[in-house]
C-alpha positions in Angstrom: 129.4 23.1 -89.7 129.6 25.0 -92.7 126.2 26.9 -93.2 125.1 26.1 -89.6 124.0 28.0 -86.8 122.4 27.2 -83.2 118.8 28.4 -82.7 118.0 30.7 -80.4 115.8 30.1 -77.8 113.6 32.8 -77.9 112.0 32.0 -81.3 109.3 28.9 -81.2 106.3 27.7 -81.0 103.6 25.5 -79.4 101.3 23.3 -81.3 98.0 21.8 -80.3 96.3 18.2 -81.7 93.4 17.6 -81.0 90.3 20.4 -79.6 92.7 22.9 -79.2 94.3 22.5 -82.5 91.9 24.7 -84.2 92.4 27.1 -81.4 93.2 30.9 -82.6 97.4 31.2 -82.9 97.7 33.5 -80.0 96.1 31.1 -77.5 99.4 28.7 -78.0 102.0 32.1 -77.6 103.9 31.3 -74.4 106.8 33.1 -73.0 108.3 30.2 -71.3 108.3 26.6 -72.2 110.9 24.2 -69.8 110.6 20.9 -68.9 111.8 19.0 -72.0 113.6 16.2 -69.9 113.7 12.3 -69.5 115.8 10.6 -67.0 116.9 6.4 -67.7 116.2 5.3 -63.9 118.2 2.9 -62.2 118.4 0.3 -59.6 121.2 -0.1 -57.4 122.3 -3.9 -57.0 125.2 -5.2 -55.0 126.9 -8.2 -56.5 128.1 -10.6 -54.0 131.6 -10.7 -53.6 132.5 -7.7 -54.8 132.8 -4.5 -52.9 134.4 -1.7 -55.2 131.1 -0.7 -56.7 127.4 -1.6 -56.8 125.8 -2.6 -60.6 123.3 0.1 -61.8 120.3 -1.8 -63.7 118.2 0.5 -66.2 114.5 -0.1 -64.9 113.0 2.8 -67.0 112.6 6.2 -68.5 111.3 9.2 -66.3 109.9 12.4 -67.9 109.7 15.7 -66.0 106.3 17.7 -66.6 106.2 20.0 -69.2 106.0 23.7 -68.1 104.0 26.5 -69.7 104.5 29.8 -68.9 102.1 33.0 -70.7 99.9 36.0 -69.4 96.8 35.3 -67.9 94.8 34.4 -71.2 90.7 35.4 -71.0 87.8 32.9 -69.5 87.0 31.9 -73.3 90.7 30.5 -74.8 90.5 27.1 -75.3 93.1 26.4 -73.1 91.9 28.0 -70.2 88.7 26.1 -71.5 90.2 22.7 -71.2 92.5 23.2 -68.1 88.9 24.1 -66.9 87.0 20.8 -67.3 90.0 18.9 -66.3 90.3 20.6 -63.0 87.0 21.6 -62.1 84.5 18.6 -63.8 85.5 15.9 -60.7 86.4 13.2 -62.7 83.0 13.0 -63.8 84.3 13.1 -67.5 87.3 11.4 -68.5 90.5 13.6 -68.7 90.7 14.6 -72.8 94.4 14.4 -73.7 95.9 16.1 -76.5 99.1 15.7 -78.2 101.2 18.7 -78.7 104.2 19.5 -80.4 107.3 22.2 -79.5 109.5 23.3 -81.9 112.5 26.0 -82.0 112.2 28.1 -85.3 114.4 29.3 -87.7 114.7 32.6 -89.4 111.8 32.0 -92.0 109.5 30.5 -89.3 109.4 27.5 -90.1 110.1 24.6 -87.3 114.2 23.5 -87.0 113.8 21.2 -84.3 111.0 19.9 -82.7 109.3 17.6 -79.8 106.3 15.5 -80.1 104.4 15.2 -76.3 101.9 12.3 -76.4 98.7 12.3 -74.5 99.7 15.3 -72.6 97.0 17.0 -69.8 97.3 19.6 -67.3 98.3 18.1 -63.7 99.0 21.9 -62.4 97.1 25.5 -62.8 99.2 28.3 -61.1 98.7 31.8 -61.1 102.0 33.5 -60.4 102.2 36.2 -57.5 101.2 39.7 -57.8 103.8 42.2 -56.9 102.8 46.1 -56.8 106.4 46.6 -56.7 107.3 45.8 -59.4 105.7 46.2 -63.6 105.5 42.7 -65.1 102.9 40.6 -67.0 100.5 38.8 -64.6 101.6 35.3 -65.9 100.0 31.4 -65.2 102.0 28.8 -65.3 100.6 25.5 -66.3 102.2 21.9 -65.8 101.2 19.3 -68.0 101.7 15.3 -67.7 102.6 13.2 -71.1 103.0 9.7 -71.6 106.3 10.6 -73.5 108.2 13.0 -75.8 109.9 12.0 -78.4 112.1 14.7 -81.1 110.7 14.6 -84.9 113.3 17.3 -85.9 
């Protein structure tokens, strides 16, 4: 691994495709992103005859929701914006998806590894509790859906 190092964790970035892609840089800055997960799921099948194990069959790939974590942004970021009409419009309009990528940086900025999310939308809008106890950001925590990831980098 000559030359090589691992990335932290604290340095990356979230990218929008789509409307938000021309939003303003710090309406993508989020203090948390977790969630980058896919499961293969299985099915259990017992072979007749034999009792020393049961076969497990692939049937598919799971992916966990993607989680977003940042201060509460204002009533005008694009993001809150589109969180908005997908939660509040009734299914009226159709649910606009975007694509959205996350990468970890390196020391220049510039993206070391990265995951593409496909036809991602919000299926959760939290506001975290308030505490008076204690002096921390007011943070929302947003859950988004995705077809699939898949990592470019």
């Amino acid at each position: 691994m000559s030359g090589e190092y691992y990335l932290p964790s604290f340095y990356f970035r979230v990218a929008f495709s789509g409307v938000l892609g021309s939003a303003v840089p710090s309406d993508n800055s989020f203090l948390e992103v977790s969630g980058i997960k896919a499961d293969l799921e299985t099915e259990s099948y017992k072979e007749g005859g034999e009792n020393r194990f049961e076969h497990a069959l692939p049937k598919g790939i799971k992916y966990s929701p993607l989680v977003l974590k940042r201060g509460i942004a204002k009533m005008s970021s694009p993001f809150v914006v589109w969180c908005q009409d997908v939660f509040q419009a009734g299914f009226v309009l159709p649910i606009q998806t975007m694509e959205l990528t996350v990468s970890l940086l390196d020391s220049s900025g510039d993206p070391a590894r990265s995951w593409s999310f496909v036809n991602a939308y919000p299926i959760s809008w939290e506001v975290e509790a308030f505490n008076s106890e204690k002096n921390e950001v007011a943070i929302e925590k947003i859950e988004l859906k995705y077809n699939y990831f898949e990592r470019i980098l």
